[in-house]
MDAnalysis code that builds the backbone (N, CA, C; Angstrom):
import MDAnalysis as mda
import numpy as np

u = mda.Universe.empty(405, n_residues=135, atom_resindex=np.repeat(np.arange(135), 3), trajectory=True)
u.add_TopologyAttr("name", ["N", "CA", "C"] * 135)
u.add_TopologyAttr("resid", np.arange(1, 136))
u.add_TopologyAttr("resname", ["UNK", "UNK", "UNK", "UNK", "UNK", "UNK", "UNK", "UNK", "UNK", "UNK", "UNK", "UNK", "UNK", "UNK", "UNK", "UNK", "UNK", "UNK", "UNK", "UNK", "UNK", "UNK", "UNK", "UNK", "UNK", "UNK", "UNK", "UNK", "UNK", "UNK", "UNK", "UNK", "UNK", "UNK", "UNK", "UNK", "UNK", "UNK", "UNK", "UNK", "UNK", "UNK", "UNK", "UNK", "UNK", "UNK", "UNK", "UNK", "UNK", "UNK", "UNK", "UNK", "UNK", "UNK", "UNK", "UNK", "UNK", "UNK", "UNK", "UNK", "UNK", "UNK", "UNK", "UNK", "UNK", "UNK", "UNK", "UNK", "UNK", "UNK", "UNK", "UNK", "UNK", "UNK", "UNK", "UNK", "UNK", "UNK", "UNK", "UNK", "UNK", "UNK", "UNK", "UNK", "UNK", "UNK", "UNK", "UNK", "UNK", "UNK", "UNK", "UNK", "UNK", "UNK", "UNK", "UNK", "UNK", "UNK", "UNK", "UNK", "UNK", "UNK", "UNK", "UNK", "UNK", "UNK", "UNK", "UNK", "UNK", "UNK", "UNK", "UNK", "UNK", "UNK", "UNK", "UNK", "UNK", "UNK", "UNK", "UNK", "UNK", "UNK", "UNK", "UNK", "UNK", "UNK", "UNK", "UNK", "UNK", "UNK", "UNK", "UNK", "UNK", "UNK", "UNK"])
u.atoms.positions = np.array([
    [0.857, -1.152, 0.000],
    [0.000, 0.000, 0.000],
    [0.905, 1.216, 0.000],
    [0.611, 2.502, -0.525],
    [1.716, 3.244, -0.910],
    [1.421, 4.378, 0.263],
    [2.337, 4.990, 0.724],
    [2.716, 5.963, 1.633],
    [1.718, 7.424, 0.385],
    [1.650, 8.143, 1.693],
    [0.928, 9.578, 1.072],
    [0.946, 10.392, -0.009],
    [2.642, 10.360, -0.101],
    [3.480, 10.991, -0.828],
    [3.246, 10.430, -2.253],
    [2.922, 9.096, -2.475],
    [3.656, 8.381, -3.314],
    [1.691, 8.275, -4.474],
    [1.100, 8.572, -3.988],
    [-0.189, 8.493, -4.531],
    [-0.522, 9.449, -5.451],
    [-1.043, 8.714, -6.593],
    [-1.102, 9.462, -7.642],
    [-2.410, 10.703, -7.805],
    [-2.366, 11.606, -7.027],
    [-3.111, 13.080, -6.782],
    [-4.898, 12.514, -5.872],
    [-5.061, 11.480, -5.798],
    [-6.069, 11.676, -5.357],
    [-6.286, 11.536, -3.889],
    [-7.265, 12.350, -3.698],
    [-7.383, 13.314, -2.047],
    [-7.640, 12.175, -1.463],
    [-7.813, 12.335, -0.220],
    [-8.374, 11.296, 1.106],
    [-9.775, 10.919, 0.544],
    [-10.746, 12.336, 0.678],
    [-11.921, 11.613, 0.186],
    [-12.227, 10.833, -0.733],
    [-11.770, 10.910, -1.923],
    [-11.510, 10.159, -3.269],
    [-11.510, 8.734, -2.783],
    [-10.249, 8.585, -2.295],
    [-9.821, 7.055, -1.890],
    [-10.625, 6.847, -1.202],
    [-11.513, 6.950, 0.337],
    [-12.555, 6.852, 0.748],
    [-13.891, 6.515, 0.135],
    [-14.000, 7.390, -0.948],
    [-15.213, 6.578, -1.664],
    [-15.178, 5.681, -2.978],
    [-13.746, 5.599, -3.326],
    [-13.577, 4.365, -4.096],
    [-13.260, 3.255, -3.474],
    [-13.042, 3.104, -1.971],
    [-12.907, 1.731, -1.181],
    [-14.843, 1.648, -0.936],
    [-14.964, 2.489, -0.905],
    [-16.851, 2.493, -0.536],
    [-17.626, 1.636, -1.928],
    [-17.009, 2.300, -2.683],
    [-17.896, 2.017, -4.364],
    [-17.383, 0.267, -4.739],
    [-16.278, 0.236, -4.323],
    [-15.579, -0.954, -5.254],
    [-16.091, -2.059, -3.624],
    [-16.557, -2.041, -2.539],
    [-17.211, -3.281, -1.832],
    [-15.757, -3.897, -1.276],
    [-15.095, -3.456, -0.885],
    [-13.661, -4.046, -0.569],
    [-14.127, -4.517, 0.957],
    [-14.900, -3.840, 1.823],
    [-15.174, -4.179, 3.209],
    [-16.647, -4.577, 3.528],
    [-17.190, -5.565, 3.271],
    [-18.254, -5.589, 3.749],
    [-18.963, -6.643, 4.979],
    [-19.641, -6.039, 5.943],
    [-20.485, -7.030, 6.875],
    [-21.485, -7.694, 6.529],
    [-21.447, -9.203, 6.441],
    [-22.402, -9.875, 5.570],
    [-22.354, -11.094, 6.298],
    [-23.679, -12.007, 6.494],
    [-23.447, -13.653, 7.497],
    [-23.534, -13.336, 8.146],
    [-23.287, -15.055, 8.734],
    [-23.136, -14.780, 10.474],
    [-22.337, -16.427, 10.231],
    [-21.187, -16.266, 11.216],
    [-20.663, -17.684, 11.209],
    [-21.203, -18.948, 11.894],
    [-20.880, -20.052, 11.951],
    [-21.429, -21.069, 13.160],
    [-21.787, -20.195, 14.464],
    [-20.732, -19.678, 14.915],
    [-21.367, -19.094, 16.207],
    [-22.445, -18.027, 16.159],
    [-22.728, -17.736, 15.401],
    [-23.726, -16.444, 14.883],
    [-23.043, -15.197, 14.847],
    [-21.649, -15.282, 15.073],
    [-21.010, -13.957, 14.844],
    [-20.441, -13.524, 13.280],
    [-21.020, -12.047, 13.098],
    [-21.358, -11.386, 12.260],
    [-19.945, -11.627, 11.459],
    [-19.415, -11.744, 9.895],
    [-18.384, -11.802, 9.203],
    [-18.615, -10.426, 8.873],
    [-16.845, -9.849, 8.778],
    [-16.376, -8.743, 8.317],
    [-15.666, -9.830, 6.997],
    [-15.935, -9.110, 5.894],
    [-15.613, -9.944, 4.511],
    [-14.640, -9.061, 3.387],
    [-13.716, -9.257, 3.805],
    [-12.216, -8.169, 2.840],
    [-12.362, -9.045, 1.758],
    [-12.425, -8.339, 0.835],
    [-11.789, -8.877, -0.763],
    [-10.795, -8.443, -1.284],
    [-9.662, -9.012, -0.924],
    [-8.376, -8.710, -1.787],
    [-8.242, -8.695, -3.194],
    [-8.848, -9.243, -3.885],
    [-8.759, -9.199, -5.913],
    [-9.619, -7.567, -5.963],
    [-10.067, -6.952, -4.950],
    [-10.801, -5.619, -5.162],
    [-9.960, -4.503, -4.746],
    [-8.883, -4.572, -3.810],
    [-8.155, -3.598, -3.177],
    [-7.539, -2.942, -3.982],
    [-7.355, -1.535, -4.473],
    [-6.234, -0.801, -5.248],
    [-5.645, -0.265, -4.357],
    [-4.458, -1.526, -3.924],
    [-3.719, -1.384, -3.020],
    [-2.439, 0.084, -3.800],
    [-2.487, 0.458, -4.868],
    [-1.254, 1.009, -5.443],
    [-2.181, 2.774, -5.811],
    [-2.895, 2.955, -5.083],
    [-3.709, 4.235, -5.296],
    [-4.338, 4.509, -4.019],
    [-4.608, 3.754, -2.846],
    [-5.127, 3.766, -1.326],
    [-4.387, 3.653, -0.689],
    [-3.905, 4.739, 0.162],
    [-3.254, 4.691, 1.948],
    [-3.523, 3.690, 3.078],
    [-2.810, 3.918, 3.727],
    [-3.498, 3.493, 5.357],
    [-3.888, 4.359, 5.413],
    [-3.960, 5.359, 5.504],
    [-4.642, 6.299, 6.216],
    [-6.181, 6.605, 5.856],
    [-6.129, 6.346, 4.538],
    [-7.656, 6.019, 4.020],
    [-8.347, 5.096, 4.172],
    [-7.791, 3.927, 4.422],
    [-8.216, 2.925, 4.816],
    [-8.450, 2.852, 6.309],
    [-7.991, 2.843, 6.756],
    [-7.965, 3.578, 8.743],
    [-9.092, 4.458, 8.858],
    [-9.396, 5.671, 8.104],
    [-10.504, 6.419, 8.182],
    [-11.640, 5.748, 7.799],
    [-11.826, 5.257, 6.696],
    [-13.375, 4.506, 6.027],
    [-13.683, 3.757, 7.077],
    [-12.503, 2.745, 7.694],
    [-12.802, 1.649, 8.806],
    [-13.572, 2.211, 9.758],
    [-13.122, 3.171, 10.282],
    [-13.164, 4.165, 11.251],
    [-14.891, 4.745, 11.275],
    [-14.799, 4.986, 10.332],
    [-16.025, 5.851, 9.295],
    [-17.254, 4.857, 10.038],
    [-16.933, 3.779, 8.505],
    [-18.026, 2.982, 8.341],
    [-18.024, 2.062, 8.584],
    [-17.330, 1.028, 9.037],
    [-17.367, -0.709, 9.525],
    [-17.146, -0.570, 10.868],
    [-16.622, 0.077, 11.408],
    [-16.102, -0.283, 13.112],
    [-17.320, -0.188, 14.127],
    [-18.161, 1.179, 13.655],
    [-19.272, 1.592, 14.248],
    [-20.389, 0.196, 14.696],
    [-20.298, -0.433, 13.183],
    [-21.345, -1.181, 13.497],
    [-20.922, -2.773, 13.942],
    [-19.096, -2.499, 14.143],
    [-18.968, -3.638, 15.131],
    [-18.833, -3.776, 16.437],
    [-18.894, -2.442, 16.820],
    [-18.826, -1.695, 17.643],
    [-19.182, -3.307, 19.946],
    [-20.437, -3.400, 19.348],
    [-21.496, -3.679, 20.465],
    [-21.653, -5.497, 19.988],
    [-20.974, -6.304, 19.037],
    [-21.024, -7.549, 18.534],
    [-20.143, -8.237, 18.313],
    [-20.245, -9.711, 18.499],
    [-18.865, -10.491, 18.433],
    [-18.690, -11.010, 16.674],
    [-17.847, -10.918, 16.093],
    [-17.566, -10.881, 14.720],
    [-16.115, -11.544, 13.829],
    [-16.018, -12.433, 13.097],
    [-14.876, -12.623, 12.187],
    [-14.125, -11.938, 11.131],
    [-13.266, -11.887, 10.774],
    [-12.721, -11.323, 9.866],
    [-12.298, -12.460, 8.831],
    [-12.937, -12.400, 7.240],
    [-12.562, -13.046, 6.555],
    [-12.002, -12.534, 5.350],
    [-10.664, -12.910, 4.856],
    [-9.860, -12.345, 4.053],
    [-9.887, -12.996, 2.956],
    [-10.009, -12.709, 1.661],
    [-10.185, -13.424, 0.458],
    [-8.776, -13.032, -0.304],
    [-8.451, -14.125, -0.253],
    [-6.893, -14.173, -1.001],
    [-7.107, -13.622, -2.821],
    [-8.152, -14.541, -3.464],
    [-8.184, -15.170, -4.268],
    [-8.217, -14.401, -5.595],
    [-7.267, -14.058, -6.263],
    [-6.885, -13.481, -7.797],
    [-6.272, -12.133, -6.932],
    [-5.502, -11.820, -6.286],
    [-4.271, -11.056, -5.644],
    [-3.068, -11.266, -6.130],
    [-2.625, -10.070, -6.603],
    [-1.440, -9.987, -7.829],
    [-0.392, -8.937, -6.071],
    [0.711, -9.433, -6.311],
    [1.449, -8.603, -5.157],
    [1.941, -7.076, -5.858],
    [1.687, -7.044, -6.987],
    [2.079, -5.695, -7.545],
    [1.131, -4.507, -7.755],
    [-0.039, -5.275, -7.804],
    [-1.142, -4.506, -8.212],
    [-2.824, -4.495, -7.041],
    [-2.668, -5.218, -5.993],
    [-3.845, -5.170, -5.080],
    [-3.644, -6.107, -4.220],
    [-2.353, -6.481, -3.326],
    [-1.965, -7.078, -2.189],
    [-1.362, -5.559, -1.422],
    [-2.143, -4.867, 0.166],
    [-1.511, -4.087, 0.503],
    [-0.317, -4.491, 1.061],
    [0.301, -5.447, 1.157],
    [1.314, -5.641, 1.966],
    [0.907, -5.680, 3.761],
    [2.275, -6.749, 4.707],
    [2.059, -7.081, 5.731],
    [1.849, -6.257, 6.374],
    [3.184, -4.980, 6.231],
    [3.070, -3.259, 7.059],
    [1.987, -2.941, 6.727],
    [1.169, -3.304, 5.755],
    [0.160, -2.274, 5.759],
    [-1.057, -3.124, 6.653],
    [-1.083, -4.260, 6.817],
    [-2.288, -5.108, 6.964],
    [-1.823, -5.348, 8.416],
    [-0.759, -5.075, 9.501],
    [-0.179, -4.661, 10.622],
    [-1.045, -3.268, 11.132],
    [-0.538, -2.170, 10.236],
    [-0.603, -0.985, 10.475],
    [-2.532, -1.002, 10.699],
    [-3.050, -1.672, 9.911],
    [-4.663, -1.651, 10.093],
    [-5.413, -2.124, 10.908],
    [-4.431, -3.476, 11.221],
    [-4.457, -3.753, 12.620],
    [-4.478, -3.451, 13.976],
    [-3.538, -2.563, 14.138],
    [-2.804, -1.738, 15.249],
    [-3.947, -0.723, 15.719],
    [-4.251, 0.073, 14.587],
    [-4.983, 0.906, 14.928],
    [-6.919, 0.772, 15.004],
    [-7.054, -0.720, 14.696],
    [-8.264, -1.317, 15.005],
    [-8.403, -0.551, 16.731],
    [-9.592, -0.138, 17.045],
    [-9.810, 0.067, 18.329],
    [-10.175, -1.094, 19.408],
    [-9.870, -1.098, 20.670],
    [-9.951, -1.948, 21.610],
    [-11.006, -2.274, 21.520],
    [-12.248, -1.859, 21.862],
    [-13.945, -2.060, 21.870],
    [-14.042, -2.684, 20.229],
    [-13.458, -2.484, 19.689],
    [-13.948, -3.651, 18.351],
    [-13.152, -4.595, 18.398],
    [-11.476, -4.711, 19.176],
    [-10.791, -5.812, 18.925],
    [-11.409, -7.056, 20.025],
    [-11.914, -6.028, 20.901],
    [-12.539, -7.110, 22.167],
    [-13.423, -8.463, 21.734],
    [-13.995, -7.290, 19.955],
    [-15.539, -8.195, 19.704],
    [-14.795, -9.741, 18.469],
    [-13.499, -9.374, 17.990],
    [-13.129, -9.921, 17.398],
    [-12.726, -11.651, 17.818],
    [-13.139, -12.662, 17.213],
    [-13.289, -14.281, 17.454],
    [-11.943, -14.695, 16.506],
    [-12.533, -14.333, 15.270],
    [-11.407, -14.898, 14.643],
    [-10.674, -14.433, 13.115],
    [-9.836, -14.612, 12.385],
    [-9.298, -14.219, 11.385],
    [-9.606, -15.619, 10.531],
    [-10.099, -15.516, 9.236],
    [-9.679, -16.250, 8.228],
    [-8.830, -16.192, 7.106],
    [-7.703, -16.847, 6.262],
    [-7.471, -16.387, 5.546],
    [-7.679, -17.230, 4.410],
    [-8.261, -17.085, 3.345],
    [-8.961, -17.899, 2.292],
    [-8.230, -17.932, 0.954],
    [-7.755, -18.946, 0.956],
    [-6.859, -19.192, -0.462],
    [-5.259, -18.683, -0.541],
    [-4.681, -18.595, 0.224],
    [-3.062, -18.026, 0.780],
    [-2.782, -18.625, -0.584],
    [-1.515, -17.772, -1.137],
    [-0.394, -18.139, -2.041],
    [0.298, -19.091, -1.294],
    [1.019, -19.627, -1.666],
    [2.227, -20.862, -0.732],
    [3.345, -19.629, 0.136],
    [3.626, -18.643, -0.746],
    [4.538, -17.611, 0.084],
    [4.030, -16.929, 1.409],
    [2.059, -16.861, 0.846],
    [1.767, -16.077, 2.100],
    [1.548, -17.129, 3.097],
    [1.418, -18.241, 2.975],
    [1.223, -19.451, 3.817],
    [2.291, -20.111, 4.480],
    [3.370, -19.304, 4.102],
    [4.802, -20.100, 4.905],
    [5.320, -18.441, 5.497],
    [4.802, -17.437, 5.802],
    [4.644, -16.258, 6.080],
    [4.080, -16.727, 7.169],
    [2.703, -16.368, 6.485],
    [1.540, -16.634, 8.051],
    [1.673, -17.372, 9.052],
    [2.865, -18.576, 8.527],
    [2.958, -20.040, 10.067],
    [4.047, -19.393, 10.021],
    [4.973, -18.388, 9.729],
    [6.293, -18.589, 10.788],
    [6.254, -16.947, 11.712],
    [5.309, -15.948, 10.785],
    [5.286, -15.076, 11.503],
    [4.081, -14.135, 12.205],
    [2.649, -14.937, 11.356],
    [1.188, -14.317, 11.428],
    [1.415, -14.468, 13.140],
    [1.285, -14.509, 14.147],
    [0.856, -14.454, 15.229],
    [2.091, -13.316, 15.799],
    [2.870, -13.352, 15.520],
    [3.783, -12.525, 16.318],
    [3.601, -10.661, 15.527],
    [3.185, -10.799, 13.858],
    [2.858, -9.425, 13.617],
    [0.918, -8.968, 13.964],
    [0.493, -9.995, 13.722],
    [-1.049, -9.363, 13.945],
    [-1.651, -9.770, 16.001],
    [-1.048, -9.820, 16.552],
    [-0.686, -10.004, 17.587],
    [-0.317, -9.251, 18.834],
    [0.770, -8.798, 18.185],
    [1.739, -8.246, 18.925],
    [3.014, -8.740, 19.788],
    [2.770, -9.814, 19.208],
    [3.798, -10.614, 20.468],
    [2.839, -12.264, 20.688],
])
């Protein structure tokens, strides 16, 4: 995901409502336990035109609110993710992490990740718990 600087002219809001338009975050289901899925689509992310920081705000905005008061999953869709063109990267998927708020991380059960490359899958077992984590 590209730093501030590095984005090709379009404002915060812009990026804000093209993560809105293109469905990259949506609350949809309910898992076995009846807790509500948060549903990322990675083949949708224009990871090479969107910040964290835009992404941090929309979250902020519009998904957190209404996870606010409910217990909920996070499911990540690997599937047609090019690393050049709409994978934000670990720093960035850390950094979104981090700044998830306590009262929504409280509500959080579990992470899925659906369809891993073999790279992100020998990633995720040697280091997924120690970066999305903290330790």
């Amino acid at each position: 995901m590209n730093s501030q600087a590095s984005l090709m002219t379009i404002s915060l809001p812009e990026q804000e409502k093209l993560i809105h338009k293109l469905q990259i975050f949506k609350i949809q289901g309910k898992d076995k336990r009846g807790s509500s899925i948060l549903c990322v689509i990675g083949k949708l992310f224009p990871a090479r035109i969107v910040s964290v920081e835009a992404v941090n705000k929309y979250l902020q905005e519009k998904i957190y609110p209404s996870l606010e008061q409910r217990q909920f999953s996070i499911v990540y869709l690997h599937t047609g993710v090019n690393r050049a063109e709409n994978f934000p990267g670990i720093a960035a998927l850390r950094s979104i992490c981090d700044a998830m708020p306590e009262n929504v991380k409280n509500h959080l059960n579990a992470v899925y990740f659906l369809h891993p490359s073999l790279q992100s899958r020998l990633f995720l077992a040697l280091f997924g718990r120690l970066i999305f984590t903290g330790g």
